[in-house]
C-alpha positions in Angstrom: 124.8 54.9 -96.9 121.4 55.1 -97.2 119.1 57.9 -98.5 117.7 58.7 -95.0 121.3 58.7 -93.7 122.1 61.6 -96.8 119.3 63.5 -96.3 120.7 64.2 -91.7 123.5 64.8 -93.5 121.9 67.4 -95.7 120.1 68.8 -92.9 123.7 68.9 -90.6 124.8 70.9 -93.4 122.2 73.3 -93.1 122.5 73.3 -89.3 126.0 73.8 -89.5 125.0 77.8 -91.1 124.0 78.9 -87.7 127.9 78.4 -85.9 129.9 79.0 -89.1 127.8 82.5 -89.4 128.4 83.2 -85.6 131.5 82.4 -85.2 132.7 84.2 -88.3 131.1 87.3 -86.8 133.5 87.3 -83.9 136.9 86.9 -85.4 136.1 88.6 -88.9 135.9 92.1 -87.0 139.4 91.3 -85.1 141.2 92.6 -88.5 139.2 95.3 -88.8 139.4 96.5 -85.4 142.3 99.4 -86.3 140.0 100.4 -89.0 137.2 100.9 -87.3 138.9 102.6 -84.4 140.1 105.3 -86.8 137.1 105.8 -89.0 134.3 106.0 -85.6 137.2 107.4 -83.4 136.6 104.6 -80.7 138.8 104.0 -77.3 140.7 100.7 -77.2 137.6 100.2 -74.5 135.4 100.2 -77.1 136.7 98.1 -79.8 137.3 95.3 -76.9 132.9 96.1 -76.6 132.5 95.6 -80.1 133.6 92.0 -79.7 132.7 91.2 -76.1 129.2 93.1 -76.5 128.5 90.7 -79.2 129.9 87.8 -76.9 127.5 89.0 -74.2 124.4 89.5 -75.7 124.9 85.7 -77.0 125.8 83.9 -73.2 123.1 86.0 -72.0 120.2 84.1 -73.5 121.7 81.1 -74.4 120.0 79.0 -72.6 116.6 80.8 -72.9 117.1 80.3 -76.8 117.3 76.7 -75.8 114.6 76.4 -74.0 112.7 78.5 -77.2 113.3 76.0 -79.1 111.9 73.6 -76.5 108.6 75.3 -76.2 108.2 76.6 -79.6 110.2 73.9 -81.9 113.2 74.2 -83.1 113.1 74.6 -86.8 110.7 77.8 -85.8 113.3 79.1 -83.3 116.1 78.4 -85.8 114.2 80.3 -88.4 113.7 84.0 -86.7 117.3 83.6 -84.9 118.7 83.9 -88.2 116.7 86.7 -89.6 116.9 88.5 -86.3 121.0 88.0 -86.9 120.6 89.0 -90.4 118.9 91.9 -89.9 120.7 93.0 -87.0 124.4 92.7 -88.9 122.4 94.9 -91.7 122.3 97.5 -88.8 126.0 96.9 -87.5 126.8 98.1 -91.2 124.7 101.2 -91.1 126.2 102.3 -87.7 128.0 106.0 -87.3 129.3 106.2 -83.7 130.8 103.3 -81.5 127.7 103.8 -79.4 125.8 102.6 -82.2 127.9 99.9 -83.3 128.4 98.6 -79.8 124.6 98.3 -79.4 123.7 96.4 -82.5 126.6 94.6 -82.0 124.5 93.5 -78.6 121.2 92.9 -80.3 122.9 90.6 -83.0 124.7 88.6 -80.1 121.3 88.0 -78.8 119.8 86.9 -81.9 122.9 84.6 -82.2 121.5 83.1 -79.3 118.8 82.2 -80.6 119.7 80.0 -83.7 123.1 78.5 -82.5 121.7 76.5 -79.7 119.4 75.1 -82.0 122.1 73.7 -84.0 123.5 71.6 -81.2 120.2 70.4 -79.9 119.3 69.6 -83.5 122.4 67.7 -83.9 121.8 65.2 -81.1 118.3 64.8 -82.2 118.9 64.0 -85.7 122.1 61.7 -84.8 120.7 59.4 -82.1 123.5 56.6 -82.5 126.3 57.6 -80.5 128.7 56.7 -83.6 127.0 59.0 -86.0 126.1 61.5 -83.3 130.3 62.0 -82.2 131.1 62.6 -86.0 128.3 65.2 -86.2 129.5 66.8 -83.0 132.6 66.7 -84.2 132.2 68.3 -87.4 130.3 71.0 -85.1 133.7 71.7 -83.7 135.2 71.6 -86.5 132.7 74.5 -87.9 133.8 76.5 -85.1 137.1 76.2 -85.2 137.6 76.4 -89.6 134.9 79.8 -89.3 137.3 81.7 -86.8 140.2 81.2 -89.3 137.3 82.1 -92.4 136.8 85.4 -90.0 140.9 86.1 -89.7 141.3 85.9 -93.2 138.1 87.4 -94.6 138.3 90.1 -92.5 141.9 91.1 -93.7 140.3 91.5 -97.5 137.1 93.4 -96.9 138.9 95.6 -94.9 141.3 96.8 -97.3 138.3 96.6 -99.7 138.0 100.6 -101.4 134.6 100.7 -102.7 131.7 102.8 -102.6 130.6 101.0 -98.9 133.9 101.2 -96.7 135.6 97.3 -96.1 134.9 97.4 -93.1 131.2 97.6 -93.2 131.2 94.8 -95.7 132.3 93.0 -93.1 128.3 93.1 -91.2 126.5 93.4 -94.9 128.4 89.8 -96.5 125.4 88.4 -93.7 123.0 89.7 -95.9 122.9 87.4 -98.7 124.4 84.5 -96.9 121.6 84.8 -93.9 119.3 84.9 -96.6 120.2 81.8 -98.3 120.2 79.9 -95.0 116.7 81.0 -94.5 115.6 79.4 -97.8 117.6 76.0 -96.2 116.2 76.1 -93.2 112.3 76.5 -94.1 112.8 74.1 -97.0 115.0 71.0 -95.8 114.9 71.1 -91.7 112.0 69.2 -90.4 109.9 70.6 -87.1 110.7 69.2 -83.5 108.5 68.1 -81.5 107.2 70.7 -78.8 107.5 71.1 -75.0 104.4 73.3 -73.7 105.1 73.1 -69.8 108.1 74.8 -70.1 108.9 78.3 -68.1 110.9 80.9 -68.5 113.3 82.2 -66.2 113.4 85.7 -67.0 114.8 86.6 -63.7 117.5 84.2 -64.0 118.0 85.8 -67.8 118.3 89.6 -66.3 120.3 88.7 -63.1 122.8 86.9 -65.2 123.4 89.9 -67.5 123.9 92.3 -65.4 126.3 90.1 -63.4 128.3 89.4 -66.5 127.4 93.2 -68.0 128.9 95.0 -64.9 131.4 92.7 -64.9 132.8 93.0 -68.3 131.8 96.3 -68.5 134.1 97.6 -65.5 137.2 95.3 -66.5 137.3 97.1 -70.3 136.4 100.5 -69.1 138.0 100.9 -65.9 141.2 99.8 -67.3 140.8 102.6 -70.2 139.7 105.1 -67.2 143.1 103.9 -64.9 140.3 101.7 -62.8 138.1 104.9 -61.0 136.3 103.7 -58.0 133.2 103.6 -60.3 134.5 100.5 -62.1 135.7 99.3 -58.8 132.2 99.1 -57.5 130.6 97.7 -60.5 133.4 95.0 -60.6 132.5 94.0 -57.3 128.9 94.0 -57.8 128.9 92.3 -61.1 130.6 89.4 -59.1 128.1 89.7 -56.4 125.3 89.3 -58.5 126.9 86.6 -60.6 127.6 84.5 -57.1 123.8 85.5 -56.6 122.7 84.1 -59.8 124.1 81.0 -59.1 122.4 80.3 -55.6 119.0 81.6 -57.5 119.5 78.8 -60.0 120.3 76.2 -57.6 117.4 76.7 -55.3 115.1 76.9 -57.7 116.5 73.3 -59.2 115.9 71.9 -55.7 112.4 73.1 -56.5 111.5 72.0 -59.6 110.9 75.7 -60.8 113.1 75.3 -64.6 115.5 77.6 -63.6 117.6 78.8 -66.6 120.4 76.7 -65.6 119.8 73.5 -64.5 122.6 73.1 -61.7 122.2 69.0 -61.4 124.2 68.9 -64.6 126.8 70.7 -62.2 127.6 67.7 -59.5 128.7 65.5 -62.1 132.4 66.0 -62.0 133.3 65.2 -65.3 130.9 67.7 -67.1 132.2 70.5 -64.5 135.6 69.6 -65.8 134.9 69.5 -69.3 133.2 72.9 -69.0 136.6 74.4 -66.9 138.7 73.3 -69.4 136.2 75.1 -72.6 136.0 77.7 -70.0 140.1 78.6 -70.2 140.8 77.3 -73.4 138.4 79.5 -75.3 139.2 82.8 -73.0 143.2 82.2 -74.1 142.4 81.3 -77.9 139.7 84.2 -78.4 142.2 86.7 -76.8 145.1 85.4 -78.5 143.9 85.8 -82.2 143.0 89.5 -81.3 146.3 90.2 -80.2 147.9 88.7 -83.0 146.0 90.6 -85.5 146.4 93.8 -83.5 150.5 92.9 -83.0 150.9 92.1 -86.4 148.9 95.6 -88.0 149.7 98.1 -85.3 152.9 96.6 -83.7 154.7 95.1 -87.4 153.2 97.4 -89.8 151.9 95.2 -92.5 148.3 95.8 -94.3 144.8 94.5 -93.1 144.9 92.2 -95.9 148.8 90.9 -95.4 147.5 90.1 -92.0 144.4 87.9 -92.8 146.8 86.1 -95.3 149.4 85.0 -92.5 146.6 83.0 -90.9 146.4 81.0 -94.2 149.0 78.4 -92.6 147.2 78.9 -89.4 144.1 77.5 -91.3 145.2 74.6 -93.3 147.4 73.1 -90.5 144.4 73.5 -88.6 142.3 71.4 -90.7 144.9 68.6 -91.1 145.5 68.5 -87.3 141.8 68.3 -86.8 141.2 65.4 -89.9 144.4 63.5 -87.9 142.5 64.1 -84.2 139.5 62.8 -85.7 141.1 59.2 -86.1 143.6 59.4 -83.2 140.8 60.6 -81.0 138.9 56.7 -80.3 142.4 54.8 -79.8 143.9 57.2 -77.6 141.1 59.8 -76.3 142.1 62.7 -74.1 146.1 62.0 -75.2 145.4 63.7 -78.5 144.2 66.9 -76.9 147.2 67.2 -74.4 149.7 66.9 -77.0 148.1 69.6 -78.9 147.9 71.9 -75.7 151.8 70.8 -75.9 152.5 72.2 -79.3 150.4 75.5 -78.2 152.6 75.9 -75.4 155.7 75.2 -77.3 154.0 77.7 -79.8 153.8 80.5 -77.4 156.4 80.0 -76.0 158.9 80.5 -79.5 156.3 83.8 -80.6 158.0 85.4 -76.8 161.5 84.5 -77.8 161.5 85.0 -81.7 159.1 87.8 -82.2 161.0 91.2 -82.8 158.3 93.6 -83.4 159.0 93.5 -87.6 156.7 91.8 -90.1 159.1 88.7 -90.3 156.6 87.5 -92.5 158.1 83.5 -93.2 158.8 83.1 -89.0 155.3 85.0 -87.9 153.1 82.6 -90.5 155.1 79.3 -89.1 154.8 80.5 -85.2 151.0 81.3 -85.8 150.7 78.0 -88.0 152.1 75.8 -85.8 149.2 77.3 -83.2 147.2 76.1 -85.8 148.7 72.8 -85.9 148.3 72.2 -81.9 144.8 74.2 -81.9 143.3 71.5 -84.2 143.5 68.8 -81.6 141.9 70.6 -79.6 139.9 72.9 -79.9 137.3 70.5 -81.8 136.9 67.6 -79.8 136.2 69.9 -76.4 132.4 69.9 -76.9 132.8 65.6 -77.2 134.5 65.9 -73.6 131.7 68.2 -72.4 128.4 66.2 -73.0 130.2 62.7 -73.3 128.5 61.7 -70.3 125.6 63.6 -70.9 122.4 61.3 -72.4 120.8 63.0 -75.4 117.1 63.4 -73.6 119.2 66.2 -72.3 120.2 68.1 -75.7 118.8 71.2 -74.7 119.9 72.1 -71.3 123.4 70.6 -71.7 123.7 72.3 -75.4 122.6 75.7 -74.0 125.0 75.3 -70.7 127.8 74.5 -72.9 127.4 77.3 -75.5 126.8 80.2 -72.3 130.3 78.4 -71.2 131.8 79.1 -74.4 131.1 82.6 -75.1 131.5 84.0 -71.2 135.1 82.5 -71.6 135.5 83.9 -75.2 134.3 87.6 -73.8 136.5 87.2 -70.4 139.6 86.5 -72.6 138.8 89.5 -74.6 138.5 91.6 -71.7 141.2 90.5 -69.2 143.8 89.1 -71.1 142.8 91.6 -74.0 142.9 94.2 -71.3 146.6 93.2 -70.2 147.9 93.3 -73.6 146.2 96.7 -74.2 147.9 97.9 -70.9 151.2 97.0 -71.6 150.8 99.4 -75.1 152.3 102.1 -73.3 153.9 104.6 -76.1 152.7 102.7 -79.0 155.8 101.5 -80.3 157.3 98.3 -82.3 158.6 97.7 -78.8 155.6 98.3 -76.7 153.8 96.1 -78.7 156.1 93.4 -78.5 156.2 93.7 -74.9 152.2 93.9 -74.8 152.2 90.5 -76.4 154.7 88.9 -74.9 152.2 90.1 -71.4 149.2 88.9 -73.3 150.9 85.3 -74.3 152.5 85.0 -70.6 148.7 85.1 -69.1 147.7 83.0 -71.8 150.2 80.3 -71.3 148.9 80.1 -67.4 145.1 79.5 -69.0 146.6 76.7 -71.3 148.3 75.1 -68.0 144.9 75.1 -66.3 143.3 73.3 -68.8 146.1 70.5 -68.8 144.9 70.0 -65.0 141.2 69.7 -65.8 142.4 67.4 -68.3 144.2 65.5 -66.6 141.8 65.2 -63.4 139.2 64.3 -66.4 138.2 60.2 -66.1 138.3 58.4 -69.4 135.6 58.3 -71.6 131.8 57.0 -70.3 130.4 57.2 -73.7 129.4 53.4 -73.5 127.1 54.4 -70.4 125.9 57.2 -72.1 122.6 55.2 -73.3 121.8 53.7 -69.8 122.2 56.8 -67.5 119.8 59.1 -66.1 120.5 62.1 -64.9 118.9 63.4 -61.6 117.2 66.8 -61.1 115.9 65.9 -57.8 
């Protein structure tokens, strides 16, 4: 390998902060969640908000943190993303109410925003062989999938942390120091993009898609806590009348050249609307299902913040060898691999219905949940290689930023509608209610994972060798 080829891989290193801390930030607060709900006093409303919120803020300005990075270069963009995240998770530590938490919760989704889309676009820039660019996009996925299990487990241990600073705020202030060493990286190995000046924003497009997505997420967590008032009725409808809206905004102003947030040519080509479905229902059942777990295993089983986080250790190293087998399974026999993971999920699920008593169980609970692991890994992954794998890399941006809004709508749907059927089926909160509340949760869960099969399936095989050639119209 030659020097230049160690120093991208350096730099993918450094790129790879910006996911690993974002994605840890979602799933380290799913342990906590009891925690917090007893120390601030929060509704089961508001603990979904304190993931979602975060989830929203992020797919809300997505794409204009892509197009940032555009106008103003990347390594510039990357840079204040990450101290706007690190100081932001400073605050989330500092909060005293839920109102306060839920709000910087917000901000530091948005700041999110900012730095992870750089990390994809950077990725295809650096990695312009298609060879080398599918193993950096792969260990991408990778990073995202390893830095949820990171969250599970982490999470567990600061939050039965008792020092001077409650666990659970250790869980916002560990960004601290590890936002400021990425900082360092970033301004002293990443090299500057080249700059797009004749780019616009969409602001309108930015603000019509929140409160689409707002109202919409907004009414499905509350209303449900509220036994659905005609208030949330309303504000369901009209978040989906604005989203619809958004959508017809975006495509006319493609048809007329006016840079619309989301570029809706990428949408006629059937296999990236596909590929996008499928990270669309995969992520709202896997985002959803590790809440539940952790919520099941605490509230419903009885066992210790820090017990929990440890039951997801099989979780994470069947994980990582499923994902190091995919890896080399994935060229010989492409979209095969992922089916028969979605099979082992399935099968998975399936068992945690029938086997799952309510009790800690602690030996059949870590193999059910590792064998999640086990189908999760060829997965989960290797999604983002289906998405842009007919996408050519002139196109980095809008495709990275169109892929990432994907990913973290689905994640903050799954928390609030199959989060908000398992929080439904609660009932009395007993060992047996919260058995039942799973079993609810996994059932809708299980109909996601079938969905994703189909978009699978209807997905043609792999166009990577045209990748090079094709040109994408925005006509």
């Amino acid at each position: 390998m030659s020097g230049k080829q160690h120093s991208r891989w350096l730099m993918l290193l450094v790129i790879l902060t910006a996911p690993l801390l974002y994605v840890i930030d979602i799933f380290i607060i799913n342990i906590a969640i009891p925690t917090i709900k007893s120390t601030l006093g929060g509704t089961q409303a508001e603990m979904q908000l304190v993931i979602a919120g975060y989830l929203l803020g992020s797919a809300c300005f997505l794409i204009i943190g892509a197009r940032a990075g555009d106008f103003l270069g990347r390594k510039k963009v990357f840079f204040m993303g990450m101290l706007a995240f690190t100081i932001t998770s400073c605050i989330c530590g500092f909060a005293q109410t839920m109102l306060q938490l839920n709000i910087a919760r917000f901000l530091q989704g948005v700041s999110s925003a900012f730095m992870v889309t750089q990390s994809i676009a950077l990725i295809q820039e650096l990695f312009p062989e298609s060879k080398l660019r599918a193993k950096a996009i792969g260990w991408y996925g990778i990073t995202l999938s390893i830095a949820a299990i990171i969250g599970q487990i982490l999470g567990g241990y600061l939050a039965e942390t008792n020092t001077a600073i409650p666990g659970w705020r250790l869980i916002f202030f560990i960004n601290v120091p590890a936002g400021i060493l990425s900082l360092w990286a970033i301004r002293t190995l990443l090299p500057e993009t080249k700059t797009i000046r004749d780019i616009q924003f969409d602001y309108s497009g930015a603000v019509l898609l929140m409160a689409g997505l707002g109202s919409f997420i907004y009414a499905i967590t509350e209303g449900r806590e509220y036994g659905w008032p005609i208030w949330s009725i309303v504000l369901l409808a009209a978040g989906g009348i604005i989203i619809v809206y958004f959508f017809f905004n975006q495509k006319r102003k493609t048809a007329k050249n006016k840079q619309p947030l989301m570029n809706t040519a990428l949408f006629r080509r059937k296999e990236f609307l596909l590929g996008l479905l499928a990270v669309l229902f995969h992520f709202m059942f896997h985002t959803a299902y590790l809440l539940m777990m952790a919520v099941y295993l605490q509230s419903g089983a009885g066992i210790s913040a820090l017990e929990c986080g440890l039951y997801f250790i099989p979780h994470a190293l069947l994980f990582m060898v499923s994902s190091a087998i995919a890896s080399k399974l994935l060229p010989l026999f492409g979209k095969k691999v992922l089916l028969a993971g979605l099979l082992i999920i399935f099968i998975s699920f399936i068992l945690q219905m029938q086997l799952f008593s309510g009790e800690s169980q602690p030996l059949l609970n870590m193999l059910l949940i590792g064998v999640y692991g086990l189908g999760n890994g060829l997965v989960l992954p290797f999604l983002l290689n289906i998405v842009l794998d007919s996408i050519p890399g002139r196109y980095a941006g809008i495709s990275a930023g169109i892929f990432s809004t994907f990913q973290q709508i689905a994640s903050a749907l799954g928390i609030s509608i199959i989060g908000g059927v398992f929080y439904d089926a609660i009932g009395e909160y007993t060992k047996q209610e919260y058995k039942h509340a799973l079993d609810k949760g996994l059932g809708v869960s299980l109909i996601c994972l079938l969905i994703v099969v189909l978009m699978l399936r209807l997905l043609p095989a792999s166009t990577e060798q045209n990748r090079s050639t094709e040109v994408i119209s925005f006509e």
